[in-house]
Backbone bond lengths (Angstrom), bond angles and torsions (degrees), N, CA, C in turn:
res aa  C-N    CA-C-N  psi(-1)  N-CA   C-N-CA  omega(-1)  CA-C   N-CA-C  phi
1 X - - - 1.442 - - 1.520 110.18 -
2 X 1.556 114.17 147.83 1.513 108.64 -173.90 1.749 109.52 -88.10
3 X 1.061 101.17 -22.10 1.498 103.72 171.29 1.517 122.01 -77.34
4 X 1.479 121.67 -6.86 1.697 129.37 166.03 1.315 96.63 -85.17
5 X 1.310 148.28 -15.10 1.277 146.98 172.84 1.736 118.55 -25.56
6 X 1.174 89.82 -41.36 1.867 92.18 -174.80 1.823 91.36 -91.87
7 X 1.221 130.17 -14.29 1.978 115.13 170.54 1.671 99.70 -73.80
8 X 0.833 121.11 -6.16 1.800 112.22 -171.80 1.572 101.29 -63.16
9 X 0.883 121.18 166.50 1.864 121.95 161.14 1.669 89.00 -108.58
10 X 1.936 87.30 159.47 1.537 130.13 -151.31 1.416 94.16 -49.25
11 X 1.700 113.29 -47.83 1.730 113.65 -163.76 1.664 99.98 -66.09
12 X 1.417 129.92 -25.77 1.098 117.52 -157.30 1.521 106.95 -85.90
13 X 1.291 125.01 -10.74 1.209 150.93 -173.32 1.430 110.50 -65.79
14 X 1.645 144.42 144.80 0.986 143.82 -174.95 1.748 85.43 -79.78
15 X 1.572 108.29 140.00 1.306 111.95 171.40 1.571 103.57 -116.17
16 X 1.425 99.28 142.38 1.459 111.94 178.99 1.977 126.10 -67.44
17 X 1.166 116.60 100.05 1.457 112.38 177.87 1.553 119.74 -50.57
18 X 0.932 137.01 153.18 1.561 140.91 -176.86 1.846 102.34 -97.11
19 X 0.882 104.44 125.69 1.928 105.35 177.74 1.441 116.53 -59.30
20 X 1.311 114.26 -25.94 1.618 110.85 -173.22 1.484 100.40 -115.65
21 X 1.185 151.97 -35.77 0.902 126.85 -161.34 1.835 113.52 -122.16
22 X 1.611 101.94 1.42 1.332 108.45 -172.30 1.616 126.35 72.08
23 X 1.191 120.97 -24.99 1.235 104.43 167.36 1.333 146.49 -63.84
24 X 1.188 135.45 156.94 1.616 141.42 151.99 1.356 133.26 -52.55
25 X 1.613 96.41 31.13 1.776 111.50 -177.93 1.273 107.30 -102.02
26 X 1.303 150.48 26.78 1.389 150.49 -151.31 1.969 93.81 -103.13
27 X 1.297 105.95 107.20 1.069 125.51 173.22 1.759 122.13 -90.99
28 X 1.307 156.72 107.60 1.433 135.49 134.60 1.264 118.26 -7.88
29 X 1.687 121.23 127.64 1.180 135.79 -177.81 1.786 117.71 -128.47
30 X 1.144 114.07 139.86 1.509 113.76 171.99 1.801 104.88 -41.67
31 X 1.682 118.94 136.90 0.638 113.27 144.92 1.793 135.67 -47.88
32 X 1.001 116.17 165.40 1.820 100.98 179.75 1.651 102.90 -165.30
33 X 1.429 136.34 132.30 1.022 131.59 146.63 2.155 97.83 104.18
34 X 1.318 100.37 139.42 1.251 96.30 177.32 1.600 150.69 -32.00
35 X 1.669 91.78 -33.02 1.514 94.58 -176.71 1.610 112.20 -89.37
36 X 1.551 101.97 -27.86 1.754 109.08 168.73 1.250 119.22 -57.23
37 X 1.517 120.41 -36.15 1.498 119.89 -177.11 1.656 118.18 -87.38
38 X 1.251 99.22 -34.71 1.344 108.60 -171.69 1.830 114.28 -93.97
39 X 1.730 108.19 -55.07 1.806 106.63 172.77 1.209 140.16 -68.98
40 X 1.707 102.57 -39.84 1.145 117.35 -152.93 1.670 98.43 -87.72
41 X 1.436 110.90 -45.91 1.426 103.13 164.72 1.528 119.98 -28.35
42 X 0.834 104.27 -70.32 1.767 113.39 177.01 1.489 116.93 -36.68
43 X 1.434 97.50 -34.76 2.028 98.61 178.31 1.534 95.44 -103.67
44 X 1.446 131.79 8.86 1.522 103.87 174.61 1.198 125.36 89.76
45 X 1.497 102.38 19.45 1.710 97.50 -178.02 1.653 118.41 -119.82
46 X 1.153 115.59 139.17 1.405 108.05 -173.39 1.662 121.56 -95.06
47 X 1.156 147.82 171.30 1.334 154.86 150.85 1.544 104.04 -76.54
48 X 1.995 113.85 117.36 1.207 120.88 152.23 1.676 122.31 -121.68
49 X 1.373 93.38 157.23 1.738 67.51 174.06 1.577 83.31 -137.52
50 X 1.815 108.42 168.94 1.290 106.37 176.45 1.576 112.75 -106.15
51 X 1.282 113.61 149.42 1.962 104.10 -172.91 1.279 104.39 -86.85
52 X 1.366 141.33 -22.37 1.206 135.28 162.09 1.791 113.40 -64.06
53 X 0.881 134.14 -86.03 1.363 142.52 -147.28 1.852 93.07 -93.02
54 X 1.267 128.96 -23.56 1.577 130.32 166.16 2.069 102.20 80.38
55 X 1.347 90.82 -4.13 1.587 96.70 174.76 2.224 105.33 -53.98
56 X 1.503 102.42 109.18 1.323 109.09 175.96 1.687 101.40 -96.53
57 X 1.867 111.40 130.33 1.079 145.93 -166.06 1.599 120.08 -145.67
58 X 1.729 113.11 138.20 1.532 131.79 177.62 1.256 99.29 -84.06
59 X 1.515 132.14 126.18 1.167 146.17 173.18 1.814 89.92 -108.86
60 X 1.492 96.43 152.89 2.465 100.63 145.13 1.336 97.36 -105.47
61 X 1.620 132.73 14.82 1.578 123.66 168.23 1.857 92.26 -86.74
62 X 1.793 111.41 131.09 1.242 98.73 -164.10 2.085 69.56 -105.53
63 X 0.864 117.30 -14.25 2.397 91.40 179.34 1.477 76.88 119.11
64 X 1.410 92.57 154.69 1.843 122.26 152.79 1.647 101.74 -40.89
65 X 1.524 88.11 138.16 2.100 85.92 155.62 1.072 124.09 -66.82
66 X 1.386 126.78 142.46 1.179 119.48 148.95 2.108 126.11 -99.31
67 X 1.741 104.94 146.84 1.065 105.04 -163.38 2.331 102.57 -69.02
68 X 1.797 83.52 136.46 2.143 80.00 -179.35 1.209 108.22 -93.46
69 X 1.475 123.94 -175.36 1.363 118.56 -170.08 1.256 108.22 -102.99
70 X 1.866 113.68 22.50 1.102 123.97 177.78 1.709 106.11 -80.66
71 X 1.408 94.62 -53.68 1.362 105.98 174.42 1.074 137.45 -38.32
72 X 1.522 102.85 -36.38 1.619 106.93 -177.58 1.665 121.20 -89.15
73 X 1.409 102.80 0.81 1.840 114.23 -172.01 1.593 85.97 -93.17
């Protein structure tokens, strides 16, 4: 089902490739700076950066969910 998508664990998850250096280091990053907070939201794009090569990149893959502390009350 596409809606169990977020019960999968992390490995089972499509992982994001890095453009320059190829690895499986593609991390979620703080948004930062006007057009990240304010435009890009609007078109769907996220902040990644990679931990190998540090190359920072806009994905529309927004990451696994994470559980809020809404959830758990």
């Amino acid at each position: 089902m596409a809606s169990d998508a977020h019960r999968l664990p992390a490995s089972a998850m499509r992982r994001l490739r890095c453009p320059n250096c190829r690895s499986l280091s593609m991390r979620r990053i703080s948004r930062s700076g006007f057009l990240q907070k304010t435009i890009f939201p609007l078109l769907g794009y996220y902040p990644w950066k990679c931990a190998s090569c540090r190359l920072e990149k806009l994905f529309h893959n927004r990451g696994p969910r994470r559980s809020s502390r809404s959830n758990q009350e």
